[in-house]
DRENKOLVO-699120 format. One record per residue (C-alpha): x, y, z; residue in one letter; residue number from 1. Coordinates in steps of 0.2 Angstrom, whole numbers, plus 5000, padded with zeros to 4 digits. Layout:
<sites>
px  py  pz  residuo  num
X  Y  Z  a  NUM;
...
</sites>
This chain:
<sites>
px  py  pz  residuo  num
4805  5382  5963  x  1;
4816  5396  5954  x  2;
4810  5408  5968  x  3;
4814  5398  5982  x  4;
4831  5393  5976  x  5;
4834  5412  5974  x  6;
4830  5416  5991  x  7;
4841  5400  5995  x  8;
4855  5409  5987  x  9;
4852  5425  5999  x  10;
4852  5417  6012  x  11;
4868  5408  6009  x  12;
4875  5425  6006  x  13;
4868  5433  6021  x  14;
4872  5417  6032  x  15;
4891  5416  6026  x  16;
4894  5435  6031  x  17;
4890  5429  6049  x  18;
4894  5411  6053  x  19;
4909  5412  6046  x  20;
4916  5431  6051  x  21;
4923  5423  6070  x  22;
4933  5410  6060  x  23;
4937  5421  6048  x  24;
4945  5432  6058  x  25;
4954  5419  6068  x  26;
4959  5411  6051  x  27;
4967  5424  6045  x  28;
4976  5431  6061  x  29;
4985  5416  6067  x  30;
4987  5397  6062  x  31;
4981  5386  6074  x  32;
4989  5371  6068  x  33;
5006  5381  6074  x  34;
5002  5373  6092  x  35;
4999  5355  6098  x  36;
4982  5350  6093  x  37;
4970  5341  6106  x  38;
4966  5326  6092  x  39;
4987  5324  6093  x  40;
4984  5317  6111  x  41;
4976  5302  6103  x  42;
4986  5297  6090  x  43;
4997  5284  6086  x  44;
5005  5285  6069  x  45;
5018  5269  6072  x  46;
5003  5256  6074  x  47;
4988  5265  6066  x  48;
4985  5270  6046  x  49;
4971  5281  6049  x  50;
4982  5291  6063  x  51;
4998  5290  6053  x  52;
4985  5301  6038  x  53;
4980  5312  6051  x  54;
4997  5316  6057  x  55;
5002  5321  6039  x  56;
4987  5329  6035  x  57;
4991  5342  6051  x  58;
5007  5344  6046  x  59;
5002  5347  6029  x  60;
4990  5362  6037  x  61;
5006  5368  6048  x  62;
5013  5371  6031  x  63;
4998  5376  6021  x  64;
4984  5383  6034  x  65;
4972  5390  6019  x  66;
4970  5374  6008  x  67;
4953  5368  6009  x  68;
4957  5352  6004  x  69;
4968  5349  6016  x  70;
4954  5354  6029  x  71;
4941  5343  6020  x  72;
4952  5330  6021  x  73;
4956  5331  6037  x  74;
4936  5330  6042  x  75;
4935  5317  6032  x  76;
4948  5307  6044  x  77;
4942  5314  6060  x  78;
4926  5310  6057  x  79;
4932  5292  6055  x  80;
4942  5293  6070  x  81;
4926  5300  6082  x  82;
4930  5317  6083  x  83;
4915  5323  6075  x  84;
4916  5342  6083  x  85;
4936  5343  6078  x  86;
4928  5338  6061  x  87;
4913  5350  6057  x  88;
4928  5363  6065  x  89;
4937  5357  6047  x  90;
4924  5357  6036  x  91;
4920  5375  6041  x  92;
4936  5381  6041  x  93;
4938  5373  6022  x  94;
4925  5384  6015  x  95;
4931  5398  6026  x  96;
4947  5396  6016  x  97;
4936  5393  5996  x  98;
4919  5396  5997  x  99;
4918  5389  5981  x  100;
4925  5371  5988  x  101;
4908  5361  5986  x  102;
4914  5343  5994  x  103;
4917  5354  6010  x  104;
4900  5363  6010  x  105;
4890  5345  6008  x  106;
4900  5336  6023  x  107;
4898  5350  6033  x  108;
4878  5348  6029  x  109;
4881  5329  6037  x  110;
4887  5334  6049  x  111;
4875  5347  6055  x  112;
4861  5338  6052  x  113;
4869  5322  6061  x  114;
4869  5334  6076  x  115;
4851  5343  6073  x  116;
4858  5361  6068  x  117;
4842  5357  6055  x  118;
4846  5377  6048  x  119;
4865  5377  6048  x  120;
4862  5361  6037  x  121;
4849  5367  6026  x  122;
4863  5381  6023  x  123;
4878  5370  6019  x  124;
4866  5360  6006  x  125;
4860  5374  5998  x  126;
4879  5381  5996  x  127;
4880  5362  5988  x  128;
4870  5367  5973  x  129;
4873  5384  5972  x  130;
4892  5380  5970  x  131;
4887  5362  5962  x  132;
4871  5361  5952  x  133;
4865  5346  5950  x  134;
4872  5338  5965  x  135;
4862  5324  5967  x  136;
4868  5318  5985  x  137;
4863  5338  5990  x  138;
4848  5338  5983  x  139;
4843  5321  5991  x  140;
4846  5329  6007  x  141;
4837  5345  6005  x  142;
4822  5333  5999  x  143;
4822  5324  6016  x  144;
4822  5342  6023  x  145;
4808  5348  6016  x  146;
4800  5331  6018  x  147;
4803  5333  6036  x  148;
4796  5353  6038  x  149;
4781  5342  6030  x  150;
4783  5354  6013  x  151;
4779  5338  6000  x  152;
4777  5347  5986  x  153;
4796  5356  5987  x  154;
4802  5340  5993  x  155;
4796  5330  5978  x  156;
4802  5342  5966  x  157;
4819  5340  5974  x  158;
4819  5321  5974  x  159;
4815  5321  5955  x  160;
4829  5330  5949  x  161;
4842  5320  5961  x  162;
4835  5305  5955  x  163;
4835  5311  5936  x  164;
4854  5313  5939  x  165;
4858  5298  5948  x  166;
4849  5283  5947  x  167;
4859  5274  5963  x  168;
4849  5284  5977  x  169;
4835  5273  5975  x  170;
4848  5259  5979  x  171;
4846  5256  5997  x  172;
4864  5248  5996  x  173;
4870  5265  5990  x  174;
4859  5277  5998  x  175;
4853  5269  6014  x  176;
4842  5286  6017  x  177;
4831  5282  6005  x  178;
4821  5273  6017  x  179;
4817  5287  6028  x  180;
4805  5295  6012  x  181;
4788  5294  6012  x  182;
4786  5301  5995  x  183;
4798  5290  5982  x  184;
4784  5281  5975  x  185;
4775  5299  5971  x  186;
4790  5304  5965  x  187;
4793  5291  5953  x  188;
4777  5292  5947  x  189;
4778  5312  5944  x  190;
4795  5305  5936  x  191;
4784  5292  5924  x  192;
4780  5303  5907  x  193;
4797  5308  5906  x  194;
4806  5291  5910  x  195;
4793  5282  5898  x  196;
4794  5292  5884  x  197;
4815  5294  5883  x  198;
4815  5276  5887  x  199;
4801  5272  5872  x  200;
4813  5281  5858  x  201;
4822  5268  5849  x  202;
4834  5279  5836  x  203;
4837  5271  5818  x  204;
4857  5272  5817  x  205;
4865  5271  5799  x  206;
4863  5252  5791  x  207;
4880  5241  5786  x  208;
4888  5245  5769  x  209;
4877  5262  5769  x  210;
4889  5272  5765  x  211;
4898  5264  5754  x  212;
4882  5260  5742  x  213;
4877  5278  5744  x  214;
4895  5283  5735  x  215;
4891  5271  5722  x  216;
4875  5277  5718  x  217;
4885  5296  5714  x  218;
4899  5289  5709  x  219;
4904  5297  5690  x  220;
4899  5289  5676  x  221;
4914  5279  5667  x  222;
4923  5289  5652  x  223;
4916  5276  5638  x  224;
4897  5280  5644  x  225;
4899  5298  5645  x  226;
4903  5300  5626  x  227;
4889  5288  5620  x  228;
4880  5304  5616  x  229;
4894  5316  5608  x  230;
4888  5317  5589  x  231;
4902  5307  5579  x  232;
4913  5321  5568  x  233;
4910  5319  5550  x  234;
4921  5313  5536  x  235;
4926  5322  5521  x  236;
4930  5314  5505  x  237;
4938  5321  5489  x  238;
4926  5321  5474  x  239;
4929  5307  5460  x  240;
4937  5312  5446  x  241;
4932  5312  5427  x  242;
4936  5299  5417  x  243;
4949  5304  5404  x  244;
</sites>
């Protein structure tokens, strides 16, 4: 598993230097939110929330073309208004513009794989965790990946460690993929040993009025009791004297 995460990570290298170079070079030459966008055409801010954002959002990129959360944001919209090419254009250009901005590398996973780009997603998810370890939604996805390439093994190992970090991808109401695996069930027993013996420890916390019995028991010993056993100081007395 370690050595294929570090090949992972040089692909992600090697992939970045050459997906992203034409929109690098675009990015950083001219702004394209400067002219009239084609999603513009279909908007109508007056009697729409969701168009209203997006005409903010752009104009919020007019001012600040390099903010990757601006971009991801903007995806995140379009995707809801049904521009899903004007979209993944977003998310790219968000790690065009931080490379480090994970949220963007995971949508743009989505949305490759919603569109079959099986590698470019593969990419993107691996980005995920690089950026983001322990990503459980990314590591979900690069399980059903691997699942799918027929890999069980590498897909199984992913699985685990999403679902050792979040216990709500086994919730079909949370994670509806779920039920495209074949292999949860030999997951979850894999899982087994480790889930049964964290949840078998029961740890003993400190019983009520401990603490203060246990100061009693040093507590110093009163003043009268420690000189029980200091020898009492003899008295003198003058000698009779003789008779006359």
């Amino acid at each position: 598993m370690k050595r294929f995460l570090a090949l992972a990570a040089a692909a992600i290298t090697l992939a970045g230097c050459s997906v992203y170079k034409s929109i690098h070079d675009h990015h950083h030459t001219d702004n394209p939110y400067q002219k009239r966008l084609f999603v513009e055409k279909y908007l109508d801010p007056a009697n729409s929330q969701l168009d209203a954002q997006i005409a903010r959002t752009i104009d919020g990129l007019r001012a600040l073309p390099n903010s990757a959360e601006l971009h991801n944001q903007l995806g995140q919209l379009l995707v809801q208004k049904g521009f899903a090419k004007d979209a993944e254009t977003e998310f790219e250009r968000a790690v065009d513009s931080d490379r480090h901005f994970y949220p963007a590398w995971y949508n743009l996973g989505l949305m490759r794989m919603a569109r079959g780009n099986w590698t470019g997603a593969h990419i993107a998810f691996l980005a995920t965790v690089h950026e983001k370890p322990g990503h459980s939604q990314a590591l979900f996805q690069l399980g059903l990946m691997e699942e799918q390439r027929g890999h069980a093994d590498a897909a199984v190992d992913y699985y685990a460690k999403a679902f050792t970090i979040n216990h709500t991808l086994l919730d079909v109401r949370s994670n509806p993929r779920i039920l495209d695996s074949k292999l949860v069930d030999v997951t979850l027993i894999r899982l087994y040993p480790k889930t049964h013996a964290r949840g078998s420890m029961r740890f003993v916390g400190t019983p009520p009025g401990y603490a203060q019995q246990n100061l009693s028991e040093t507590a110093p010993l009163p003043q009268a009791s420690q000189q029980q056993n200091v020898a009492p100081t003899p008295q003198t007395t003058a000698p009779p004297k003789p008779p006359m």
